[in-house]
C-alpha positions as CSV (number, residue, x, y, z in Angstrom):
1,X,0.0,0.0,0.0
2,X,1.4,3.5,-0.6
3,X,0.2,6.5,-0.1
4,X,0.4,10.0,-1.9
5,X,0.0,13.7,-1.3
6,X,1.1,16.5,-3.6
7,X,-0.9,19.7,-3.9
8,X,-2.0,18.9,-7.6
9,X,-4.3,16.3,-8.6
10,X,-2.2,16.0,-12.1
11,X,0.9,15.3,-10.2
12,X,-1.0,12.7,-7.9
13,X,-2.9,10.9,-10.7
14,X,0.5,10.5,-12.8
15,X,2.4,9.2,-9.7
16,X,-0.3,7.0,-9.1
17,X,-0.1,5.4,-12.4
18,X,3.7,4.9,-12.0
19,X,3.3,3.0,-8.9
20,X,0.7,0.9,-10.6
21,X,2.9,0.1,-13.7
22,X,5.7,-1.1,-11.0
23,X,3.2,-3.3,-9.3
24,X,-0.3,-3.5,-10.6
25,X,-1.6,-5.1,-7.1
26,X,-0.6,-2.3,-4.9
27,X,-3.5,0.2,-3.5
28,X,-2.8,4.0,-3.7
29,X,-4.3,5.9,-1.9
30,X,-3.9,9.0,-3.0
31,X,-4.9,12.8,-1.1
32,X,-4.7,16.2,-2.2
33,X,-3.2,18.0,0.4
34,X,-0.4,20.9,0.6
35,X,1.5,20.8,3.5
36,X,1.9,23.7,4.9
37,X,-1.4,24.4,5.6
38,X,-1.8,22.8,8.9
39,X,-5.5,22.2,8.6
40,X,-5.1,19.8,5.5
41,X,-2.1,17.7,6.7
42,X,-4.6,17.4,9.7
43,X,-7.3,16.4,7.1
44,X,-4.9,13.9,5.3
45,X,-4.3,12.2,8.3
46,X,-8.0,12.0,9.3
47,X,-8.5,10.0,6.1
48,X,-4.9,7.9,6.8
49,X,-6.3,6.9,9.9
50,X,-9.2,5.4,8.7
51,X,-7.7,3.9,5.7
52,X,-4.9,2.2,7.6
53,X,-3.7,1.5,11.1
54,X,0.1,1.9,10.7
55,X,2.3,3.1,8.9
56,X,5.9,1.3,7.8
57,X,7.6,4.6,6.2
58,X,7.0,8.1,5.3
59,X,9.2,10.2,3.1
60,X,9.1,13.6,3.0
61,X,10.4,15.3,0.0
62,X,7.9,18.4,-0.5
63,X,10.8,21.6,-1.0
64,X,10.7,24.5,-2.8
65,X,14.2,26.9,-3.2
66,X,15.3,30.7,-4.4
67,X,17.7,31.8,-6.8
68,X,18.2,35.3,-5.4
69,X,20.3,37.7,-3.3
70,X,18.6,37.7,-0.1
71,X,18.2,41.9,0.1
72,X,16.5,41.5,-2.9
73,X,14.1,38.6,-1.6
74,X,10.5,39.8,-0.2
75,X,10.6,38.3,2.6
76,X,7.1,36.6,2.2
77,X,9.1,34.0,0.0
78,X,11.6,32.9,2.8
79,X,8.3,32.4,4.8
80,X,6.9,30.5,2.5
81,X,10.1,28.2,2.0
82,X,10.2,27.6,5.9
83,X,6.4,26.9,6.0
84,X,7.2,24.1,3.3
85,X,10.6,22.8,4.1
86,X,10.3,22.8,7.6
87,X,7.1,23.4,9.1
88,X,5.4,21.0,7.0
89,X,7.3,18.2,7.1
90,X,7.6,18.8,11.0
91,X,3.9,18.7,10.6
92,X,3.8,15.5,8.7
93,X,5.9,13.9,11.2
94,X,4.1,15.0,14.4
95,X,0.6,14.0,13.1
96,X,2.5,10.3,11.4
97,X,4.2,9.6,14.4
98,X,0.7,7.4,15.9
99,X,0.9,5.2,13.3
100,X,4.9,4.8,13.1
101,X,4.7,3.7,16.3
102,X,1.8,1.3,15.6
103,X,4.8,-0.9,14.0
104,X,8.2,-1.8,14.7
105,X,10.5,-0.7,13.3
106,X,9.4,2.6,11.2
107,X,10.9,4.6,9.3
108,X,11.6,8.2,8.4
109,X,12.8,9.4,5.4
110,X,13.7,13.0,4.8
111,X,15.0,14.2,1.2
112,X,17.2,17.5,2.4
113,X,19.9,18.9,-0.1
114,X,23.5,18.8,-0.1
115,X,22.2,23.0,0.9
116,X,21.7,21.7,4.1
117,X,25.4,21.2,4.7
118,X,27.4,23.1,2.9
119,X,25.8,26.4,1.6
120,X,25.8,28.4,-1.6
121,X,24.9,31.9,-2.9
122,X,21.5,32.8,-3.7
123,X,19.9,30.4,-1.7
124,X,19.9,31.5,1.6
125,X,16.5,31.0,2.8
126,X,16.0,27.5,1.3
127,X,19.7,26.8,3.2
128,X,18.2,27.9,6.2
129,X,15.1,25.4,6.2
130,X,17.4,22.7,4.9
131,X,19.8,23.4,8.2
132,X,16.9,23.6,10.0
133,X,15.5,20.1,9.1
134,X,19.0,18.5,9.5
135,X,18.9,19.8,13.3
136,X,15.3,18.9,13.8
137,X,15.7,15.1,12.9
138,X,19.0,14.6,14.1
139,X,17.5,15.5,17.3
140,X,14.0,14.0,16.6
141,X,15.9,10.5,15.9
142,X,17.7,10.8,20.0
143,X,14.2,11.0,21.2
144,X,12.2,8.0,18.6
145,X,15.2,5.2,19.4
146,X,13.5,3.6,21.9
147,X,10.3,3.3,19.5
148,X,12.4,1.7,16.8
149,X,11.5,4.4,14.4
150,X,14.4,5.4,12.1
151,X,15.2,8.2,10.5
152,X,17.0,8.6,7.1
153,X,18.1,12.1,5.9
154,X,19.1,11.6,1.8
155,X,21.4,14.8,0.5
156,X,21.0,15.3,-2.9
């Protein structure tokens, strides 16, 4: 079983249809949902819940960047970058964490950027939510141990 969130239905239906090419018995469940708007990740999880009662994995890979000087940036855009990069994947984690623990073994997988480590010009604000989610779970994983839920940070 997987399941799918993206904030466009185009992007959910064609993802969908990958997974069933791969495997043409698995159920997708798939839910419109953009999370950083706390009320909808809430939402998706209603409908989780009553769909399944665990969850093995999640990965979180919602990010969106800049390509400019940040005195040039309005500042609603590095807001907007921290509400997604960080904020809502903090989100997704607090409201999966349930059913993680509903099965041993978990795991968490968070898709960060090579940004997250070392960073570069023009992209300050998506470095900061990037350095920000590599604190977060490094910390997050000290406190899940003794649930046996894993975390995974990839750096693209």
């Amino acid at each position: 079983n997987v399941i799918i969130c993206a904030r466009r239905d185009e992007m959910l239906s064609n993802v969908a249809e990958e997974c069933r090419k791969i495997n043409d018995s698995v159920k997708v469940l798939k839910v419109k949902c953009d999370i950083a708007n706390e009320s909808e990740v809430s939402q998706m999880f209603e409908i989780i819940k009553t769909t399944f009662d665990r969850l093995d994995c999640i990965i979180l890979n919602a990010g969106v960047s800049m390509g400019e000087q940040f005195e040039d940036t309005d500042y609603s855009i590095i807001k907007k970058i921290m509400d997604i990069n960080y904020f809502g994947s903090t989100n997704v984690t607090h409201k999966a964490l349930p059913l993680l623990k509903n099965n041993k073994k978990s795991r968490i997988l968070v898709v960060n950027s090579i940004i997250g480590i070392i960073p570069i010009p023009l992209r300050t604000g998506y470095a900061a939510s990037k350095f920000a989610l590599r604190g977060f779970f490094e910390s997050l994983q000290s406190e899940l141990w003794k649930d046996e839920i894993f975390i995974t940070m990839a750096y693209p």
